[in-house]
C-alpha positions as CSV (number, residue, x, y, z in Angstrom):
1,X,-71.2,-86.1,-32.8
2,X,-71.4,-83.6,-29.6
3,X,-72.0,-80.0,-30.3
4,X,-68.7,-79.5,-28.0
5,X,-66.5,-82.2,-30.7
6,X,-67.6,-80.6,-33.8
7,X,-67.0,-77.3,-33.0
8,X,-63.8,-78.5,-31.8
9,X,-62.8,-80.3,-35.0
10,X,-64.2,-76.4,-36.7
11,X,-61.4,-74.6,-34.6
12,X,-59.0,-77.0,-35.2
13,X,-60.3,-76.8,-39.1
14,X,-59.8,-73.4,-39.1
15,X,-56.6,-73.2,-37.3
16,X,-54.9,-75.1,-40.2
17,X,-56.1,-73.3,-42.7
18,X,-53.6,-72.4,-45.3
19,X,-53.2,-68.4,-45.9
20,X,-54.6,-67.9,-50.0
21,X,-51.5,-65.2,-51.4
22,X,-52.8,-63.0,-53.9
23,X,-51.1,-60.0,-55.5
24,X,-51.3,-56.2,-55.2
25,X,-48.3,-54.2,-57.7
26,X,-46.1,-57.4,-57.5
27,X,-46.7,-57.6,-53.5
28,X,-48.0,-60.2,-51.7
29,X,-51.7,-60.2,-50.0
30,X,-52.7,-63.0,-47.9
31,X,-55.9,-64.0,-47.7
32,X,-57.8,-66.0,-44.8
33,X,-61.9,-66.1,-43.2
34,X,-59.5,-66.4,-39.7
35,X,-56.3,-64.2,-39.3
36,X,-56.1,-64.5,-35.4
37,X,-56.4,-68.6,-35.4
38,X,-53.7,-68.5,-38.2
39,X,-51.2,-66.8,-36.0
40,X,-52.3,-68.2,-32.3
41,X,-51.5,-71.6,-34.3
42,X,-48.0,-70.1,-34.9
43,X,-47.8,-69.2,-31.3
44,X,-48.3,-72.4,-29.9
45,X,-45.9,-73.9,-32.5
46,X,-43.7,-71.3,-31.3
47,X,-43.2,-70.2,-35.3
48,X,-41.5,-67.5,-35.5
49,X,-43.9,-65.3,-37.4
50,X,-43.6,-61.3,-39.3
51,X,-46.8,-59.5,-40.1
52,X,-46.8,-56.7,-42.2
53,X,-50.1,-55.2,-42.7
54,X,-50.3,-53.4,-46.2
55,X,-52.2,-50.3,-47.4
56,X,-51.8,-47.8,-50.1
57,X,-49.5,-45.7,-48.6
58,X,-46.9,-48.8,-47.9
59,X,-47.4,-50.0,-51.5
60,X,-46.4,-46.8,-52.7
61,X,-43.1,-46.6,-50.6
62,X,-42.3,-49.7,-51.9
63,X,-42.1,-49.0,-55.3
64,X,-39.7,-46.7,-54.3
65,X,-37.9,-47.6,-51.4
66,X,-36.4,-51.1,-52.5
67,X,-35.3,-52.6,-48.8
68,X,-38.9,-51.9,-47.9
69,X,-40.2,-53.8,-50.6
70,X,-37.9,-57.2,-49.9
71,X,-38.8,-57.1,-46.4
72,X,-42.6,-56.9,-47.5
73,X,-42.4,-60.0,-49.7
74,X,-40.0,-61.5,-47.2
75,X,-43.2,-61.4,-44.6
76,X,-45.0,-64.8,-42.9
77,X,-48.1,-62.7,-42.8
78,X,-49.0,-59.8,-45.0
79,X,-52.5,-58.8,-44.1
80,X,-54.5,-56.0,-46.1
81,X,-54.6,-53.5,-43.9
82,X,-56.1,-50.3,-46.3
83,X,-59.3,-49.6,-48.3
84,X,-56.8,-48.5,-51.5
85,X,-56.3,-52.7,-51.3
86,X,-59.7,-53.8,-50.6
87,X,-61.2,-51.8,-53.3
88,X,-58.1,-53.0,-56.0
89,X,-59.1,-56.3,-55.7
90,X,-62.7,-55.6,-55.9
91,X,-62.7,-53.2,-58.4
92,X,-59.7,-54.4,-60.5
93,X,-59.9,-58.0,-60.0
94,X,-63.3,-59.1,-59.3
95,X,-61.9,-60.4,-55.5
96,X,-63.7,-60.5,-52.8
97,X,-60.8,-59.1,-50.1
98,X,-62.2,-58.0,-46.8
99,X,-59.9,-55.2,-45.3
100,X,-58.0,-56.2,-41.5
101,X,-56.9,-52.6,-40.3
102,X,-53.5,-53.4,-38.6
103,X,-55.3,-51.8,-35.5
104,X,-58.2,-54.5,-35.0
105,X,-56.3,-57.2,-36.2
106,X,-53.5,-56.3,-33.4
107,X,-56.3,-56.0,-30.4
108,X,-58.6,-59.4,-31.7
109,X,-54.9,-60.9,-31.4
110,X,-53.9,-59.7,-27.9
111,X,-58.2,-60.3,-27.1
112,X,-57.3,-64.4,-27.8
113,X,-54.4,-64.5,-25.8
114,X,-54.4,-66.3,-22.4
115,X,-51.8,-65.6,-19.5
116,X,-49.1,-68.2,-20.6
117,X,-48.1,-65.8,-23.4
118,X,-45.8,-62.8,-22.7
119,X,-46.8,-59.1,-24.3
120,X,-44.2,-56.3,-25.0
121,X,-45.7,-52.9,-26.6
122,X,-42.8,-50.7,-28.4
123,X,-43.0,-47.5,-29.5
124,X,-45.0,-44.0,-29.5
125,X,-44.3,-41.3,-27.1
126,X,-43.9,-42.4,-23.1
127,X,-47.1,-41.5,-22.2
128,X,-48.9,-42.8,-24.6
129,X,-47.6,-46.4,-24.7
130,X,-47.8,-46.5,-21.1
131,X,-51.2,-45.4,-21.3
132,X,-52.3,-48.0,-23.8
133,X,-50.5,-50.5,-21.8
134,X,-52.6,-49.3,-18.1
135,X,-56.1,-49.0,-20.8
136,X,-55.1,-52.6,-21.7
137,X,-55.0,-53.9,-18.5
138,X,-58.3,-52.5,-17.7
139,X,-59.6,-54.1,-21.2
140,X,-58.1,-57.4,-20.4
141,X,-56.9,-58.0,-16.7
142,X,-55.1,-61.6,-18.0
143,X,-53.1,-60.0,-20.8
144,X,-49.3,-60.6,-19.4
145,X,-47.9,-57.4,-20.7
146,X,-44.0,-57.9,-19.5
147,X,-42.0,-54.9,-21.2
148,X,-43.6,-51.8,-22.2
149,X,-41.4,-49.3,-24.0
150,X,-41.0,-45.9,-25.8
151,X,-40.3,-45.4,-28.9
152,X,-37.6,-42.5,-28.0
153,X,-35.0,-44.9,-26.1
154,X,-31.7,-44.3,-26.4
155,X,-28.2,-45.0,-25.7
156,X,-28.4,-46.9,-22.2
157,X,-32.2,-46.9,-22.2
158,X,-32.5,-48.4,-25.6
159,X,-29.2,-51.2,-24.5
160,X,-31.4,-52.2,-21.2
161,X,-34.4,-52.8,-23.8
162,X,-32.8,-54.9,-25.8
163,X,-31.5,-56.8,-23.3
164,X,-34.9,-56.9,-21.6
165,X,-36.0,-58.2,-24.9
166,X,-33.5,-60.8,-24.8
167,X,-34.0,-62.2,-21.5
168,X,-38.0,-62.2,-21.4
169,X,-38.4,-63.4,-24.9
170,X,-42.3,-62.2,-25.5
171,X,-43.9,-64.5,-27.7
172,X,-45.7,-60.6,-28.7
173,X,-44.1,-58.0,-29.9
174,X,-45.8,-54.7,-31.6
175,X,-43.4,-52.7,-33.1
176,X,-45.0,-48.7,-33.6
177,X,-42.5,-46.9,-34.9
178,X,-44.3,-45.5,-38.1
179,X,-43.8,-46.9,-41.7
180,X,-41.2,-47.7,-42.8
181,X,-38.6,-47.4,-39.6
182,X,-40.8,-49.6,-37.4
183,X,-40.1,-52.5,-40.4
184,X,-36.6,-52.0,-40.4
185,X,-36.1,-52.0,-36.5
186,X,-38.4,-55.2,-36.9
187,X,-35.9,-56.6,-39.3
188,X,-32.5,-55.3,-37.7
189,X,-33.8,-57.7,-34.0
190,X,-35.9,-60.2,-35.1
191,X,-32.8,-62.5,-34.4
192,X,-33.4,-61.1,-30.4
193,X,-36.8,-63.4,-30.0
194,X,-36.6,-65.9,-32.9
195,X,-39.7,-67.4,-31.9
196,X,-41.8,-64.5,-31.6
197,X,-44.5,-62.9,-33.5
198,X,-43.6,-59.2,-34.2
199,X,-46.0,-56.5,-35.6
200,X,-45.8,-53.5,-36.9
201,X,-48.5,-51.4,-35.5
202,X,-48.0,-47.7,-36.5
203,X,-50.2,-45.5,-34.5
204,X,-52.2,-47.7,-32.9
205,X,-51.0,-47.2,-29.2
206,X,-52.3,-43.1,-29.9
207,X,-55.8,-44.9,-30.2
208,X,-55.5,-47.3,-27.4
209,X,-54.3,-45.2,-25.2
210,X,-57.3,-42.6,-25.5
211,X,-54.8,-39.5,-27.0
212,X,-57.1,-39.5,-30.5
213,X,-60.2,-41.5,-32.0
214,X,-60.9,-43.5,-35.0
215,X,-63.1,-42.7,-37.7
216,X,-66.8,-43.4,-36.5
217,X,-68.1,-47.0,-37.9
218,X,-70.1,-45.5,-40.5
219,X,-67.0,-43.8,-41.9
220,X,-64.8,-46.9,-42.1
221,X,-67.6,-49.0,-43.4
222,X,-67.6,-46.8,-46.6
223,X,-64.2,-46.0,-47.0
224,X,-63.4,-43.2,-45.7
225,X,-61.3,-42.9,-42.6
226,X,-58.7,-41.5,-44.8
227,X,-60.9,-38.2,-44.7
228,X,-61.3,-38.3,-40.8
229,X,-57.6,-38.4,-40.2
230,X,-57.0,-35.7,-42.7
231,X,-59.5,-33.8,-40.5
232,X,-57.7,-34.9,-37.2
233,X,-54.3,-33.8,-39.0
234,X,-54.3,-31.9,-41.8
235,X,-50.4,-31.8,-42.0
236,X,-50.8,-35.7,-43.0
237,X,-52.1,-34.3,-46.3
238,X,-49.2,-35.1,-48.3
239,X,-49.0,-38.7,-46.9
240,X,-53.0,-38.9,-48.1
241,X,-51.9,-38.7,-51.8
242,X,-50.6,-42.0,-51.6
243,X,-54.3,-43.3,-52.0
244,X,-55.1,-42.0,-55.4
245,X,-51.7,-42.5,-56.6
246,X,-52.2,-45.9,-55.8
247,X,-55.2,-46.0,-57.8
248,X,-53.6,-45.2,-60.9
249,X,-50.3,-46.7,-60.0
250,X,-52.2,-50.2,-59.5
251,X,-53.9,-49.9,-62.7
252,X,-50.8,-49.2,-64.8
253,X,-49.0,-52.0,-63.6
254,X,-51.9,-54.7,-63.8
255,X,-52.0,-53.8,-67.8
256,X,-48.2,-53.8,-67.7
257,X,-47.4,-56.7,-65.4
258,X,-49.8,-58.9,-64.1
């Protein structure tokens, strides 16, 4: 066999590769070595597809906010987004879970996409999704990026969205409206592009678009790009709780429940 055939047969290996669902406080966790060929494989089967990626914070909410919760376990795709869940299922469950922040797994998709498939970023502030959309361009000159809107629409504005949704049907569409609202709009027009792969995406389009920077390397590779956003904005330090309430939230209900 050809090196060309067998590393064909590999892709083709690895696109079929069935997601491994673990368990994090009664939420789901999927597991895979290839996220991206998992959901360019639901692409070109034209599966309509939700990803939810999940982190401390959002496991927290959950616990408290029901709706959230369903439409969590509801999801095609929930990757683990957060060190909180890496780190449970190392620590409390002898797993070996490599973390997929939201951010990278969002780019390494829109990185494999060729021209055939239509792109449409929603959400943030004007500027900034329209400059993560011109930065994108510049990163990947075939990247058909067909709608790009604001998270601020309204009235008309938000109507002629919709609609624009409706007629161009993206086979893409990120979804950064913050946790949980960008979830719920997901789930409130998810009907509009049925065969569409929609993402939640958070904040992502403020690093894309150049507005604020991730945590160096070295910082994410040990856990701590909680810290560097507190530093970036300390008024987020209520929302940075969540992490070691998770801790002992996660430990309590494995000895309770799982």
């Amino acid at each position: 066999m050809d090196s060309d055939q067998h590393q064909l047969e590999q892709h083709q290996l690895e696109q079929h590769q069935e997601l491994e669902t673990l368990s994090v406080m009664g939420l789901p966790v999927h597991n895979t070595d290839n996220y991206v060929g998992w959901l360019n494989r639901r692409l070109s089967d034209r599966k309509g597809t939700h990803v939810v990626t999940l982190n401390a914070e959002m496991c927290m909410q959950a616990q408290q906010n029901r709706p959230l919760r369903d439409f969590i376990e509801k999801a095609d795709l929930v990757a683990p987004d957060g060190s909180g869940v890496e780190l449970y299922f190392r620590l409390m469950r002898g797993k070996t879970l490599q973390r997929y922040p939201g951010i990278e797994l969002a780019a390494d998709l829109l990185q494999s996409l060729g021209p055939d498939y239509k792109v449409a970023f929603y959400g943030g502030q004007p500027a900034v999704v329209q400059a993560a959309a011109e930065q994108w361009k510049v990163r990947s000159p075939q990247l058909n990026l067909v709608i790009v809107q604001h998270g601020y629409a309204q009235g008309d504005e938000l109507a002629s969205f919709i609609h624009q949704l409706e007629q161009a049907q993206p086979d893409l569409i990120f979804v950064g409206l913050g946790v949980p609202r960008q979830e719920f709009w997901i789930a409130e027009h998810r009907h509009l592009c049925p065969h569409a792969i929609w993402i939640g995406i958070g904040g992502s389009y403020d690093i894309w678009s150049g507005m604020k920077a991730r945590a160096p390397k070295w910082m994410r590779t040990i856990h701590l790009e909680w810290l560097y956003r507190l530093y970036q904005e300390p008024w987020r330090w209520r929302r940075m709780l969540a992490l070691p309430q998770f801790v002992w939230a996660s430990f309590w209900y494995r000895l309770q429940k799982e």
